[in-house]
N, C-alpha and C positions, 0 to 999 in steps of 0.2 A: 504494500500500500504506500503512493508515495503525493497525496493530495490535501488537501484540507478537509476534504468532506471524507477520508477516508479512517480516520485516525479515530480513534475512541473517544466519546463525549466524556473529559474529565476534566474535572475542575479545579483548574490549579490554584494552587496554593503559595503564600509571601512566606511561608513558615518553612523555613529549612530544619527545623527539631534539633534534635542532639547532635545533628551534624553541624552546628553552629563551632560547638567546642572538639573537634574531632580534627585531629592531629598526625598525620604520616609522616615518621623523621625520614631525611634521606637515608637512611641506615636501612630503613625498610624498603624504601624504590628500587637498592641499592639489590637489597638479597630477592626481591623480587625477579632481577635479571640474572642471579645466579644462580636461585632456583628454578628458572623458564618458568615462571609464573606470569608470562605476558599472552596474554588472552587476549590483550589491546591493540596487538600487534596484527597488522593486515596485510598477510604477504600478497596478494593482489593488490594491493593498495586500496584505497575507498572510492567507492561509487559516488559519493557525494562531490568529490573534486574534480572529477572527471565528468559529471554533469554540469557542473557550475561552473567549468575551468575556463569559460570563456567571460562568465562577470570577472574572475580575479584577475585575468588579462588585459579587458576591456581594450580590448584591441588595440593594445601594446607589445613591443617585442623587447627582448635584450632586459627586462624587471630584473630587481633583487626582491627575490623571495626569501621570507622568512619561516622559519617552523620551528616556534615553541617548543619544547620539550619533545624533539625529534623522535627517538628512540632510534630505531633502524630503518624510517619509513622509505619503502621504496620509492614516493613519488619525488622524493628529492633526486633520484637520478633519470627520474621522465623529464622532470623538470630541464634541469639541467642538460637536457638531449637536445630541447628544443632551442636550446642557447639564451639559458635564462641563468643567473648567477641564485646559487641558492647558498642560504646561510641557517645552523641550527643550530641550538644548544640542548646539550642531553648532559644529565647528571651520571653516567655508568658510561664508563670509558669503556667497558663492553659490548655496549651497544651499538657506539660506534666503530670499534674495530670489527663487528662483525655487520655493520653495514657495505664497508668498503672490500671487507673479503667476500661477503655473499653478490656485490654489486661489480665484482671482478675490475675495482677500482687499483692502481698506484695511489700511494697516497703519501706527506711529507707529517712529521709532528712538531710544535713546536710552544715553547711558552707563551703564553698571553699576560705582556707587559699592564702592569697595572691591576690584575688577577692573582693572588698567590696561589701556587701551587695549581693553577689553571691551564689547560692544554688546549690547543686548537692544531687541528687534523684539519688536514689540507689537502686536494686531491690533486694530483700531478697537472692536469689540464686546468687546473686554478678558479673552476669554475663553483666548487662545492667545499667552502667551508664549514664545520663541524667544530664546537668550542665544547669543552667538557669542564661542566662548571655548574655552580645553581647560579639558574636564570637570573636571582636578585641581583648577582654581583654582573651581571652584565647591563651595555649603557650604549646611549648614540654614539657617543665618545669612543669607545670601544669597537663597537659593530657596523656603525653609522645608520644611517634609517633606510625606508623598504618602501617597495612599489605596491606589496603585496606580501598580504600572510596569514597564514595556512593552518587555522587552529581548531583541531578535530578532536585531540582527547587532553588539553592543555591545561586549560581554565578546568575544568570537570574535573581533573588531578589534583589542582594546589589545595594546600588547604583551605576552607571557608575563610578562616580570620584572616586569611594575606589577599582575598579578592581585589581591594582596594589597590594596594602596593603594586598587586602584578597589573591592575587596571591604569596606573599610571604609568606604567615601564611600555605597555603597548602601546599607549599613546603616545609618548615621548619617541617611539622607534617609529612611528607612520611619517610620511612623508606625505606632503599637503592634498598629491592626487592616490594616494593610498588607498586600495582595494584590501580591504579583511575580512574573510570567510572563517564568521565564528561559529560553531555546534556546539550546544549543549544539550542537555538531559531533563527527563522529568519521571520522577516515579514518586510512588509513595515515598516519603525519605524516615517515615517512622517503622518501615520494613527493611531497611539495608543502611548500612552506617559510612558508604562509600572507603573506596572510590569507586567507579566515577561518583560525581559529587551531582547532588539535585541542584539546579539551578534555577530558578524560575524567570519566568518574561520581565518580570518587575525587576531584579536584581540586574541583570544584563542592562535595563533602560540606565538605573541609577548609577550603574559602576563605568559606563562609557557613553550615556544620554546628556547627564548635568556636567554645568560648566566645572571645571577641573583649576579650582589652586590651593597652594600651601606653599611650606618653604622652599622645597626642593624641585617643584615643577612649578614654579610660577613662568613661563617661557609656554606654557599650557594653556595660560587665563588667556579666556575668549575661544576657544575652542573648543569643539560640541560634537559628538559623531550622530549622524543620521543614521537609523538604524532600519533597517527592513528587514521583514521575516521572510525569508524564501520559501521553506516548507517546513511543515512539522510529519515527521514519520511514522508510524507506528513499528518499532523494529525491536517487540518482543520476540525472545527466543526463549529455548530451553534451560541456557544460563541464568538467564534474568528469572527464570519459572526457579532454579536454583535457589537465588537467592531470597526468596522469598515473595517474588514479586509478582502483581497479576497486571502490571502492563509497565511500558517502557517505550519513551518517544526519545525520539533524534528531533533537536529542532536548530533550522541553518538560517543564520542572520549573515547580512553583510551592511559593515558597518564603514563608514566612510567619514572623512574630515569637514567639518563647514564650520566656518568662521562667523563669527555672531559679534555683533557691534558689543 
């Protein structure tokens, strides 16, 4: 089912429950890839970007794409096929070393100044860089900003209490004609404690809708994303029946930059 009239009548809800104080240290994303506990992971890559690939394009060539909390997504080496610069960052230096051995990349390693202890993988054709690090400590400064970016199980992974933080770090890395294809989630969230994480239509309006300042992003103020909903899905499975759950929607926003007096 991939329509609006197709999806289960349910009525969402502003209440994220005890997922509010619900906490995943990297320690844990960490043993999740060394346990191959990634169930997230889509070796086809997702139907969703490849239907839409042509809003995050908007018919532009040569983008720097961006993707969030990478893992090993294959579509960063579609991308980059088509002659698009892709840039990610992933917390498990595993992830990405076996991005580049499964995508039968070369690839270079090396420190990222102004990151301790932080690495960025480099693919020999210099089209696809890979930074291994948590996302907070990454910046424009650092990355610089993006035409385009590509966030499918990102936002739905941090934790609730950092939504804000990571909602200003996306904003600060768009670039004024900036295409962002965001997904998120809906289920009961008093039947499963995430991740992924419930997100509702309302938190997405307030965390990338209202104008954005404080100390450290005031370079922000007067900036506003237009948000549109693309689709909401109905993409229960046997997993989600797992965890307790009796429905489960994909729902794909693109959200864009407009400037406000």
């Amino acid at each position: 089912m991939d329509s609006f009239t197709d999806v289960p009548r349910i009525k969402e809800s502003s209440d994220i429950g005890q997922q509010q104080c619900r906490v995943v240290t990297e320690e844990e994303w960490l043993q999740k890839w060394q346990m191959r506990k990634i169930g997230f992971h889509k070796e086809q890559g997702h139907r969703i970007l490849r239907k839409y690939l042509d809003v995050l394009l908007n018919g532009r060539s040569g983008l720097r794409i961006f993707f969030p909390l990478c893992g090993k997504a294959v579509e960063m080496k579609w991308l980059a096929d088509m002659g698009h610069c892709v840039v990610g960052v992933e917390l498990s230096e595993c992830a990405l070393k076996e991005f580049f051995t499964e995508q039968n990349l070369s690839y270079s390693e090396e420190p990222v100044p102004g990151i301790s202890g932080a690495k960025v993988f480099k693919s020999t054709s210099g089209n696809i860089s890979l930074y291994c690090c948590s996302i907070y400590d990454l910046s424009s400064t650092i990355a610089g900003r993006f035409d385009g970016i590509w966030d499918r199980g990102s936002l739905v992974a941090i934790n609730p209490c950092d939504r804000e933080h990571y909602a200003n770090l996306m904003l600060s890395l768009m670039e004024g004609s900036c295409c962002y294809l965001l997904v998120s989630v809906l289920y009961d969230s008093n039947k499963h404690k995430g991740p992924p994480f419930y997100v509702p239509d309302s938190e997405i309006k307030s965390l990338f809708g209202l104008l954005i300042s404080g100390e450290n992003i005031t370079s922000l103020k007067g900036k506003v994303c237009e948000i549109k909903c693309l689709e909401k899905v109905d993409d229960f499975s046997d997993q989600h029946k797992a965890w307790g759950l009796d429905y489960f929607l994909e729902v794909t926003y693109l959200l864009t930059l407009k400037s406000v007096p």
